[in-house]
C-alpha positions as YAML, in Angstrom:
chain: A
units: angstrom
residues:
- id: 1
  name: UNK
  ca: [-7.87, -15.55, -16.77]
- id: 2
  name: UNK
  ca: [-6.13, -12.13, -17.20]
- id: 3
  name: UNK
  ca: [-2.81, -11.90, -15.42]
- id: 4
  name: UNK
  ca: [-1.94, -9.33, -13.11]
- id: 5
  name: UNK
  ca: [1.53, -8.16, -13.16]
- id: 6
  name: UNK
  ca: [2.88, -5.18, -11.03]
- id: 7
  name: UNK
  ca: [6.00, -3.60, -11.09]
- id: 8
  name: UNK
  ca: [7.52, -3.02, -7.61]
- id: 9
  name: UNK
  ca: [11.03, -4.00, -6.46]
- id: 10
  name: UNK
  ca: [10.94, -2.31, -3.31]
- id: 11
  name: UNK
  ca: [7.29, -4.10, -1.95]
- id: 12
  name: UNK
  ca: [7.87, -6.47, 0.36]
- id: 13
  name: UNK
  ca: [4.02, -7.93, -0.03]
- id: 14
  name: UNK
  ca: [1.87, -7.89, -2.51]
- id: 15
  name: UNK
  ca: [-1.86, -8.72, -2.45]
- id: 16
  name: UNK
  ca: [-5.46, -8.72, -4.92]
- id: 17
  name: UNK
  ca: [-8.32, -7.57, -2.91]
- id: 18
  name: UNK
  ca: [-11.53, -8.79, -4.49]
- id: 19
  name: UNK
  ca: [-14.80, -7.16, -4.17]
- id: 20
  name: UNK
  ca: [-18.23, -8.00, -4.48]
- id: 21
  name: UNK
  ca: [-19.86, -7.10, -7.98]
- id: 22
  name: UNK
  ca: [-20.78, -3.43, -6.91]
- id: 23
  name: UNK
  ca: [-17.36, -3.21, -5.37]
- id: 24
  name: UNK
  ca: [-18.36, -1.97, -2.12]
- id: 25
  name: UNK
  ca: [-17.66, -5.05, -0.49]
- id: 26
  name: UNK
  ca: [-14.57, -6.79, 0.24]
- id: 27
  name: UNK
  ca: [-15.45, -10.97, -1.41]
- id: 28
  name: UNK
  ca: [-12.84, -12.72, 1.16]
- id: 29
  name: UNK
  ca: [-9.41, -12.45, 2.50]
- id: 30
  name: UNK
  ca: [-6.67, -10.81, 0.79]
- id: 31
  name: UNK
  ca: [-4.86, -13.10, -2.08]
- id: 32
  name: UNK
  ca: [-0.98, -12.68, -2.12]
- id: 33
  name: UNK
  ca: [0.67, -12.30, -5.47]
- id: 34
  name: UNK
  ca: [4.01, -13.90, -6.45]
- id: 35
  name: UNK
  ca: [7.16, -12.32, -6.81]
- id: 36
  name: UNK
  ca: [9.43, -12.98, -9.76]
- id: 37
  name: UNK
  ca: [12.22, -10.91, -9.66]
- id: 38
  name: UNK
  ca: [10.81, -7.44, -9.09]
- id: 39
  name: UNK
  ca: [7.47, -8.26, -10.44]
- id: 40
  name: UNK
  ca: [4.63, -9.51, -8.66]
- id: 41
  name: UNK
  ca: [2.47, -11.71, -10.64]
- id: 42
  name: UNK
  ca: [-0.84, -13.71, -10.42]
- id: 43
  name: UNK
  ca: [-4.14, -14.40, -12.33]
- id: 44
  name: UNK
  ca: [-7.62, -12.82, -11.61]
- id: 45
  name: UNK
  ca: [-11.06, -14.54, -13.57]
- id: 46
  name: UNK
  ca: [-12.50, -12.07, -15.81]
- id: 47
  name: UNK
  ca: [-14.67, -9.79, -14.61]
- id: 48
  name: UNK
  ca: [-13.26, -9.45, -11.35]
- id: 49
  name: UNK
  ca: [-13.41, -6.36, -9.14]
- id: 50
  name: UNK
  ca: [-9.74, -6.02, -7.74]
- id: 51
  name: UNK
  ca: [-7.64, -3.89, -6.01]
- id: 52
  name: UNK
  ca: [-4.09, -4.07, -5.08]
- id: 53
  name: UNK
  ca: [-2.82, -3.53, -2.04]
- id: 54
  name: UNK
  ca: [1.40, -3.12, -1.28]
- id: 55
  name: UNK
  ca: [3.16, -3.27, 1.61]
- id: 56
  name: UNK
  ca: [6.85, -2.08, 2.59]
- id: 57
  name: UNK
  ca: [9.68, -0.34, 4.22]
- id: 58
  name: UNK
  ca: [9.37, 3.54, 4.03]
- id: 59
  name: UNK
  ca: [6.74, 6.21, 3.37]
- id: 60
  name: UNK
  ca: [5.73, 5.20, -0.41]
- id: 61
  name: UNK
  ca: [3.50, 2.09, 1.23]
- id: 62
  name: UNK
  ca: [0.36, 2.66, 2.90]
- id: 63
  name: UNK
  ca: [-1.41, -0.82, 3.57]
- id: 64
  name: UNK
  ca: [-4.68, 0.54, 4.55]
- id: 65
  name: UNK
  ca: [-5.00, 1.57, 0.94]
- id: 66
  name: UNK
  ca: [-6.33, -0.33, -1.54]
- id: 67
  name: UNK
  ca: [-4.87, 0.73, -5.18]
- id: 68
  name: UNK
  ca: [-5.58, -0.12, -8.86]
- id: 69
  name: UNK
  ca: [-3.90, -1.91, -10.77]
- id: 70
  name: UNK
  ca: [-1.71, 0.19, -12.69]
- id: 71
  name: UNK
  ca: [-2.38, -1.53, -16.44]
- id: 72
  name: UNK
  ca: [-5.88, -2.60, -15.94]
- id: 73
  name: UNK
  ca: [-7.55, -1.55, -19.29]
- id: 74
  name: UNK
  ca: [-11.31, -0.89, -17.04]
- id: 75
  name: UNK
  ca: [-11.54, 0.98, -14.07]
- id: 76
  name: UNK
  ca: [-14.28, 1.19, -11.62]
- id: 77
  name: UNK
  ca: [-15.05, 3.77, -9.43]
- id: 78
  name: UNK
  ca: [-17.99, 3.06, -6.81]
- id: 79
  name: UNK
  ca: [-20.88, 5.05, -5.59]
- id: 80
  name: UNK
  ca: [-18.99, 6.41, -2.19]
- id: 81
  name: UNK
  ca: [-15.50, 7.47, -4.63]
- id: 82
  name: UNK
  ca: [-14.12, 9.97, -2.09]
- id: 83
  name: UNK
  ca: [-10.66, 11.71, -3.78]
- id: 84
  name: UNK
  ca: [-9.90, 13.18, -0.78]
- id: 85
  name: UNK
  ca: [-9.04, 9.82, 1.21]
- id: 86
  name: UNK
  ca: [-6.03, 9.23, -1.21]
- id: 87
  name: UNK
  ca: [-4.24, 12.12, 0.96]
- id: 88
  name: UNK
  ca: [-4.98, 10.87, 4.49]
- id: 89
  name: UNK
  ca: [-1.89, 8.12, 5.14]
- id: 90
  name: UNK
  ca: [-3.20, 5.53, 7.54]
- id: 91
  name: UNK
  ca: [-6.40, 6.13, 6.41]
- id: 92
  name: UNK
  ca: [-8.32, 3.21, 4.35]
- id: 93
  name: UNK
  ca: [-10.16, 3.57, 0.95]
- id: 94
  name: UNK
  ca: [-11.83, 0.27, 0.93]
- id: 95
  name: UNK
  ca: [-15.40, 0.63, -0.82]
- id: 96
  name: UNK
  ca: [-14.56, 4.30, -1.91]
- id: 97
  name: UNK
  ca: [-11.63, 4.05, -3.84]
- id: 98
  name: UNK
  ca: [-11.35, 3.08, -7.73]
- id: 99
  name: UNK
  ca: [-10.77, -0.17, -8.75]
- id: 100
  name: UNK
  ca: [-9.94, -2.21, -11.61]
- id: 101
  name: UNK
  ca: [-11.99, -4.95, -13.46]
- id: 102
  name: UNK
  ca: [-10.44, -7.51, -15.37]
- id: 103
  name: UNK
  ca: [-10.68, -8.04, -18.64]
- id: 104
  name: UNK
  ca: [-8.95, -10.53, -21.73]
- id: 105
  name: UNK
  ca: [-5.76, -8.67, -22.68]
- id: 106
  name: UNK
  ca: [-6.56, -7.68, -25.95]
- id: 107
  name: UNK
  ca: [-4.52, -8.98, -28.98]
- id: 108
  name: UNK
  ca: [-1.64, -6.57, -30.37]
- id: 109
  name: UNK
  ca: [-3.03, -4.58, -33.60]
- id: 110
  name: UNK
  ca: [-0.95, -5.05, -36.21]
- id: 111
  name: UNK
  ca: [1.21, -1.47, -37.39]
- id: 112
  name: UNK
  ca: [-0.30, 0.99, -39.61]
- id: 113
  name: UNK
  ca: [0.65, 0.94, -43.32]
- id: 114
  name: UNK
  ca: [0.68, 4.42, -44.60]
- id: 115
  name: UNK
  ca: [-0.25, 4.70, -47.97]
- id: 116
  name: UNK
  ca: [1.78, 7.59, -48.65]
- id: 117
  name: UNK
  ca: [5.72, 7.53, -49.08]
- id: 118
  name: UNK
  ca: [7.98, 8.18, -46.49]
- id: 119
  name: UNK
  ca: [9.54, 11.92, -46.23]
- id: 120
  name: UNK
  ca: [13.11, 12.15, -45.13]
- id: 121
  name: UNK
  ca: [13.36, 15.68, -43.37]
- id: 122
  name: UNK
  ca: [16.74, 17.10, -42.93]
- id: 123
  name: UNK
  ca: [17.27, 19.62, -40.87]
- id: 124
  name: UNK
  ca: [20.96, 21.16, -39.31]
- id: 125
  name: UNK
  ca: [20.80, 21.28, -35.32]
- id: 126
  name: UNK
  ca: [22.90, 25.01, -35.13]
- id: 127
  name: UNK
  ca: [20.22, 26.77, -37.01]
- id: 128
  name: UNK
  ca: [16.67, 25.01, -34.82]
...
């Protein structure tokens, strides 16, 4: 199972939303992540349709909206996409807004080797 883990001290909820396998349905109630610090964690079985949807003090959360997940490496966008509803506060996206689809996290490449030497460029600060 990938995890999900989203970055956002000031939330006071975090939840997945998981949709049917065209994503224009919602699958079942809302599942609440974790916090860990200011983290929210939890796991989602691969090939998942999510969403994520935050909830706070203040004008940066909008509950009626569902969001991707910010380092999802797919993401979805369904038949009805509408831009447009991403500017209405109040206003929900469910069914029309992207969403992510989980996948394994890949495993880290290992660095480059150039084949050429290194060049050591010197240049004086005053004079760029």
């Amino acid at each position: 199972m990938p995890p999900i883990r989203v970055h956002a001290p000031e939330a006071t909820t975090v939840a997945m939303v998981v949709f049917t396998g065209d994503g224009g349905d919602v699958a079942g109630p809302p599942r609440p992540l974790t916090r860990k610090g200011d983290e929210w964690v939890g796991d989602v079985p691969t090939g998942t349709i999510y969403g994520l949807v935050a909830d706070g003090e203040g004008s940066r959360f909008d509950a009626s909206k569902v969001l991707v997940d910010p380092r999802s490496t797919r993401v979805w966008f369904p038949a009805g996409h509408d831009r447009r509803l991403a500017t209405r506060p109040g206003v929900g996206n469910v069914g029309r807004g992207p969403l992510a689809v989980a996948l394994p996290v890949p495993p880290a490449r290992p660095a480059r080797r150039s084949t050429r030497p290194p060049v050591v460029y010197e240049a004086h600060v005053r004079n760029l």
